[in-house]
Every structure is written in structure tokens, then in C-alpha cells.
C-alpha positions as CSV (number, residue, x, y, z in Angstrom):
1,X,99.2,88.2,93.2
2,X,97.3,89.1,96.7
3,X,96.8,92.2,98.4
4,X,95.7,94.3,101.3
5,X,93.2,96.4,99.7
6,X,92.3,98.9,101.1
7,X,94.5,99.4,104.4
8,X,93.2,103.3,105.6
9,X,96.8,104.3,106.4
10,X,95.3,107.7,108.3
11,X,94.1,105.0,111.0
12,X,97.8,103.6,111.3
13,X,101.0,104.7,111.7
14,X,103.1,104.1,108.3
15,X,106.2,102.0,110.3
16,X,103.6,99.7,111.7
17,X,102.1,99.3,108.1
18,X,105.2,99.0,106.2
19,X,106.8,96.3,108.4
20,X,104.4,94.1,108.3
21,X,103.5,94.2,104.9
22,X,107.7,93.4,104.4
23,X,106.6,90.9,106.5
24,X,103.9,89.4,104.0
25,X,106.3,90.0,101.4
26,X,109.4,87.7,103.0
27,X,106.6,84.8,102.9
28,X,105.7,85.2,99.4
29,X,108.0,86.8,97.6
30,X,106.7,89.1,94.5
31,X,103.3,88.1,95.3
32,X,102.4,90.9,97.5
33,X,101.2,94.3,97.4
34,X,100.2,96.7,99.8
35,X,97.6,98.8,98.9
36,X,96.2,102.0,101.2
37,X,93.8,104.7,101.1
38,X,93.0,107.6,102.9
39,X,89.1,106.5,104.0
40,X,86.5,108.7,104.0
41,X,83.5,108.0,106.8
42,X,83.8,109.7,109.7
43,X,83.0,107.2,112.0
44,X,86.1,105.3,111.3
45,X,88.2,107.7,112.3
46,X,86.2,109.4,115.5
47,X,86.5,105.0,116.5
48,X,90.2,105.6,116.0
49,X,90.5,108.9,117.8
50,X,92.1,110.7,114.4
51,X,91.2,113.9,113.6
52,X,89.3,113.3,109.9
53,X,90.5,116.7,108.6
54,X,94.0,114.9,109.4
55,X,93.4,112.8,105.9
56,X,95.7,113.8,103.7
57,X,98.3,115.5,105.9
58,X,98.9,111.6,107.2
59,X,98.5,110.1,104.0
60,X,100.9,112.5,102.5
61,X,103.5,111.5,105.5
62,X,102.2,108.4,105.8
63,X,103.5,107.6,102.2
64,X,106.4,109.3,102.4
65,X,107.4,107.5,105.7
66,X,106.9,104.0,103.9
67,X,108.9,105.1,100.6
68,X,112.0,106.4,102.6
69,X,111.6,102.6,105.0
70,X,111.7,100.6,101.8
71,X,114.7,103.1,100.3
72,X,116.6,102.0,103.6
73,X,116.6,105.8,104.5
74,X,115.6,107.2,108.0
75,X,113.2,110.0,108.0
76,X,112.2,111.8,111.1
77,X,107.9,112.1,112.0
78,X,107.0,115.0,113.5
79,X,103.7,115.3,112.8
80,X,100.6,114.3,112.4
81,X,102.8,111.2,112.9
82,X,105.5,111.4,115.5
83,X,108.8,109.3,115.4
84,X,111.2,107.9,112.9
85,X,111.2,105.3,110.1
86,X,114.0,102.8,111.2
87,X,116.4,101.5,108.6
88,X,115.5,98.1,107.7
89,X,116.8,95.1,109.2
90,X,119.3,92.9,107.0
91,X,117.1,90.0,106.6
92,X,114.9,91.5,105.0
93,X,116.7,94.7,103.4
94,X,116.5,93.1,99.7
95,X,112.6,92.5,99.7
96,X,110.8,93.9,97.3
97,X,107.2,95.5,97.5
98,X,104.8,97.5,95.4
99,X,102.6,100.2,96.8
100,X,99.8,101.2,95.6
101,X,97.4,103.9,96.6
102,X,94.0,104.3,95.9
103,X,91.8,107.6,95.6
104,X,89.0,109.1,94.1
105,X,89.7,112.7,94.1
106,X,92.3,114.6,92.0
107,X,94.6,115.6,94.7
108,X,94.0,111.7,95.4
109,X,95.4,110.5,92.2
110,X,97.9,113.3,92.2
111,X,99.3,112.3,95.4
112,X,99.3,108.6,94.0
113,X,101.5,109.8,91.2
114,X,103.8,111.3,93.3
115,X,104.2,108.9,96.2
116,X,103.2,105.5,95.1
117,X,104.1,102.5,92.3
118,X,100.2,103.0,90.8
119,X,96.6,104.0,91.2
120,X,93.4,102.0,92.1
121,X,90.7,103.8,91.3
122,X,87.4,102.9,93.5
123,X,84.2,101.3,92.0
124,X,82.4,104.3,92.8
125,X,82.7,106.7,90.4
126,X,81.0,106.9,86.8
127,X,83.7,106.0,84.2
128,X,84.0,109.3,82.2
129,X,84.5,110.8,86.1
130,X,87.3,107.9,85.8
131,X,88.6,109.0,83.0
132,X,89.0,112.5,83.8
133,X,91.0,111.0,86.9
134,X,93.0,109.0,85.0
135,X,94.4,112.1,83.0
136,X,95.1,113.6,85.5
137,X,97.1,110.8,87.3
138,X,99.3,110.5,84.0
139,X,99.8,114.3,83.6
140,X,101.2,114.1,87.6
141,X,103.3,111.3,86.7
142,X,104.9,113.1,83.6
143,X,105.9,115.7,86.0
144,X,107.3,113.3,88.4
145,X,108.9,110.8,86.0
146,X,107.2,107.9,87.2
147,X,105.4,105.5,84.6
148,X,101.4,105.8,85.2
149,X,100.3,102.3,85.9
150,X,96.4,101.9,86.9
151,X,94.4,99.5,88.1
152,X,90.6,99.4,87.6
153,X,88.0,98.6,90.3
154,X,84.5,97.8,89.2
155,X,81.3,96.5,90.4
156,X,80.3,93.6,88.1
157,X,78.4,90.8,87.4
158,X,78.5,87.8,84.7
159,X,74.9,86.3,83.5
160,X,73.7,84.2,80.8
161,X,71.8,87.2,79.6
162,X,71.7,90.7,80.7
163,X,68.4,90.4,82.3
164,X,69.4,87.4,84.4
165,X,72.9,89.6,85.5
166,X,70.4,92.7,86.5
167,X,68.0,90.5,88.1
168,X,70.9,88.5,90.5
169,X,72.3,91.6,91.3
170,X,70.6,94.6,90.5
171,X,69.4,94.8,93.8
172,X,72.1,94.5,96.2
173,X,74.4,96.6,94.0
174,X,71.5,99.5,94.1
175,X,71.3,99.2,98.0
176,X,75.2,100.0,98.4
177,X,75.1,102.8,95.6
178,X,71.9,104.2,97.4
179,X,74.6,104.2,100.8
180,X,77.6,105.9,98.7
181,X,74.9,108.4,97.2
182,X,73.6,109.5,101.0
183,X,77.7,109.8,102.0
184,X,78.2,112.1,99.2
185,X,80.5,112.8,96.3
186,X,79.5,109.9,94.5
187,X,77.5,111.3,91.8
188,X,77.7,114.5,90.2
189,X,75.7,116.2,87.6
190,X,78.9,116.9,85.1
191,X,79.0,113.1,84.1
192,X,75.1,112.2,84.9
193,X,72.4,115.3,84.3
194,X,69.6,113.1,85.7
195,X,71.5,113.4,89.3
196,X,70.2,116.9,89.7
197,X,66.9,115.8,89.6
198,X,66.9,113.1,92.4
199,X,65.7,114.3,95.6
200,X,67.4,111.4,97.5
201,X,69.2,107.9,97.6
202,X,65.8,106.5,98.0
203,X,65.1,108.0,93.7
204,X,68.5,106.2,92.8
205,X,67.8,103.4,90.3
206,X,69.2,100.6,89.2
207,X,69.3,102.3,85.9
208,X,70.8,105.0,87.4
209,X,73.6,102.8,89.0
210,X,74.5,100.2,86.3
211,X,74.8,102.8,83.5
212,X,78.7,103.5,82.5
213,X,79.5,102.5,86.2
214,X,78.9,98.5,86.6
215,X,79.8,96.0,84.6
216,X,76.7,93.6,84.8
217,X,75.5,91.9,81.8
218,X,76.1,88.3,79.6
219,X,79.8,87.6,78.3
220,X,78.5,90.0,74.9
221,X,78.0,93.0,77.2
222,X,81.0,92.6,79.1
223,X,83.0,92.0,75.9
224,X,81.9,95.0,74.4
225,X,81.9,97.4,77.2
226,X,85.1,96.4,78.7
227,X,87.6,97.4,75.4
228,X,85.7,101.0,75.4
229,X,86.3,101.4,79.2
230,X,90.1,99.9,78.7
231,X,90.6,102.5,75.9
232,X,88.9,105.3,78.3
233,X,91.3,105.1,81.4
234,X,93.7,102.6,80.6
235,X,94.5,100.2,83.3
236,X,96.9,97.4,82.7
237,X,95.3,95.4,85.5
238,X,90.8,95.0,86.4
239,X,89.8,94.0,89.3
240,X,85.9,93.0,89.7
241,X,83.9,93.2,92.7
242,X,81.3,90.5,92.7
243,X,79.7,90.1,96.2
244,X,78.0,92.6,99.1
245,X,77.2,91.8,102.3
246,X,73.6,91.2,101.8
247,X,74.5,88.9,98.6
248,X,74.1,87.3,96.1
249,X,74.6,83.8,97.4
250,X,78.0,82.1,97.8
251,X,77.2,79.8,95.3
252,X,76.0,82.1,92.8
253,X,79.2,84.0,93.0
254,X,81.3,81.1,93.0
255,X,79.6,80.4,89.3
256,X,80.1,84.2,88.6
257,X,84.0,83.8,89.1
258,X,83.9,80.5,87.3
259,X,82.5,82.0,84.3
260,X,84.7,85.0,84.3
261,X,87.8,83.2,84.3
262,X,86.4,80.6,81.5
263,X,85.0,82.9,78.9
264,X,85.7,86.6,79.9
265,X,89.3,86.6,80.9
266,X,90.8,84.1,77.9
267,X,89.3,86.9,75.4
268,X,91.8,89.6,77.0
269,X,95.1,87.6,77.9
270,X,96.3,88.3,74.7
């Protein structure tokens, strides 16, 4: 299983996006998923000349344009998006796709229950603020009749010892978290007290970061951490982020993914 993840469907219109991910799909069949979000920094959208207080209105359509083009129904656009989903050609009118959407907000995940197959959470957010989500997706999905299907996105890191993890990527994960922290609505004192007391990203430690939020440690940590954050919000599927753009090295990662699927991922096929 690939995916696109995450397309910022606000940027695009939802035709565009849903054809060619039918597209993808016709090449591999039930390998595919598209996966979009709503984005968040500014600058992306002033690049794109959209209106960032558009978000949701478009993600709302957008969603709702790309379900009625895979139910082979027409729906007229008329704004912010403008035009009509077309009925799907025959070739490709019996491929199957998954959408999923991801958010990090309650109307987020409540929009994700509504309009979409599941919910990828972002690695951002502290896991009892990920739990809290995750109850409320489920809730929104009862009321929709859809099943609640999740899947968890997490900073992490596999070491021979939880020193070595922290001390191979401590440092690059703190530099991103110190970025997310200076955007905003990362942190928040409900799930970590301390966060009222920082003055700034530059106070952010790795302490601060790692706790309840990143899974970096040996195989022990990870295999006791990873059941308690499973039982917490419940994903059937974990996807682990191992690599920023300032490191660590290619080839440390490369052994990070080897030992993941070797010893970490055998202990939780079952």
C-alpha cells in the first residue's frame, strides 16, 4: 500500500485531484490511497493565490466533489470551487479508491467522519490531545454510520538503547517541533502544564518534545509504549516518520527501517 500523503486539496480543485488519483489507482489496483488535508501555513496558499480563510469551505466541497465523482454522480461547484464533477469514464468506472483525510482539529476529524473512508491524525500533537480527537472522530462516525478507521502518524526513532535513539535524533526532531511550536496550535497547556511556562520555541526541549509525543527509544521502549498508545486512540494502521530535512543520515535511517521491520513490526502482526 502507497499513498499521496498529504495532498492540500484547498490548493487544488477536487476533479483534478480525484482523476488522477483514479489514475494511480488503474495502475495498481487496491494499492492506492489518496490522502488530503486542508494545510495550514499561510504562505502556501498566498503562493497559490487561495484565500486561507477558504480552508474548510473547500475542503468541505472539495470532499464532497470527489465522493459524488467516485459515486458516478454529477454535482454542480459553485463555489469556493466552480464547475461540475463529470461522471466517470467507463474504463475506469469500476476502480476502487480509499480516501482518507487527515486533520488535527475537531471539526477536522469531524469532517473526516463525515466525508472520508478514515482519519490520519498528524505527528504533531501530544497523544492524550490524540486521544481526545480520536473520540471524537468515533462519536461523528456513530452519527453518520460509517465505521471509524484511524491511522496513526508519529515521529519515531529505533536505537540500540534509548540514549543512542535520543542522541541520533533528538536534535533534528527538536528543530522541527521548535518550527510547529512558533506556527502555533501545537502545544497546549491542557495536555502539557510546563507549556505555559515557555517563553518561546527557543525554551522547547527535547524533553519537552519526545514525552507522550515521539516514539524514540530501543525496541523495549517502543514495545511498551506502542500497546498503551494503541489502546489510547486506536488505530488499525501506524505509520512512523523517521527522517527531516536536516537528517539523520541516509544510512542511519536506512538501519532504522531495517530494524523496525525485523524486530518491532513481527511483535504486532499478530
Amino acid at each position: 500500500m502507497f499513498a499521496a500523503g498529504l495532498v492540500v486539496l484547498p490548493l487544488h480543485h477536487p476533479v483534478e485531484v480525484i482523476q488522477d488519483a483514479i489514475m494511480v489507482a488503474t495502475l495498481y489496483p487496491g494499492r492506492f490511497r489518496l490522502c488530503v488535508g486542508a494545510g495550514y501555513m499561510e504562505g502556501d496558499f498566498q503562493i497559490m493565490g487561495v484565500d486561507h480563510g477558504e480552508r474548510a469551505a473547500r475542503m468541505e466541497q472539495g470532499l464532497g466533489a470527489i465522493n459524488a465523482y467516485l459515486k458516478g454522480q454529477e454535482m454542480v461547484l459553485d463555489g469556493p470551487y466552480i464547475g461540475r464533477t463529470p461522471i466517470r469514464d467507463e474504463a475506469v468506472a469500476d476502480v476502487e479508491l480509499e480516501v482518507f483525510a487527515g486533520a488535527w482539529s475537531a471539526g477536522g476529524v469531524r469532517r473526516a467522519a463525515r466525508h472520508a473512508d478514515g482519519w490520519i491524525t498528524g505527528p504533531i500533537r501530544n497523544i492524550h490531545w490524540l486521544a481526545d480527537l480520536a473520540e471524537i472522530y468515533r462519536e461523528e462516525c456513530e452519527k453518520v454510520g460509517r465505521k471509524p478507521r484511524i491511522v496513526m502518524l508519529r515521529e519515531a526513532w529505533l536505537g540500540e538503547t534509548d540514549q543512542a535513539a535520543r542522541d541520533t535524533y533528538g536534535e533534528y526532531v527538536l528543530a522541527y517541533h521548535r518550527v510547529y511550536m512558533e506556527r502555533g496550535n501545537s502545544y497546549h497547556p491542557k495536555y502539557e502544564p510546563w507549556f505555559a511556562d515557555l517563553a518561546g520555541p527557543g525554551d522547547l526541549t527535547v524533553d519537552h518534545v519526545l514525552t507522550d509525543r515521539v516514539l524514540c527509544g530501543s525496541l523495549d521502549h517502543w514495545l511498551e509504549t506502542l500497546p498503551r498508545w494503541i489502546d489510547l486512540v486506536g488505530p488499525e494502521e501506524i505509520i512512523v516518520r523517521l527522517r527531516h530535512f536536516q537528517g539523520p543520515s541516509l544510512e542511519e535511517t536506512l538501519e532504522a527501517i531495517k530494524g523496525i521491520g525485523s524486530e518491532v513490526v513481527p511483535r504486532f502482526q499478530a
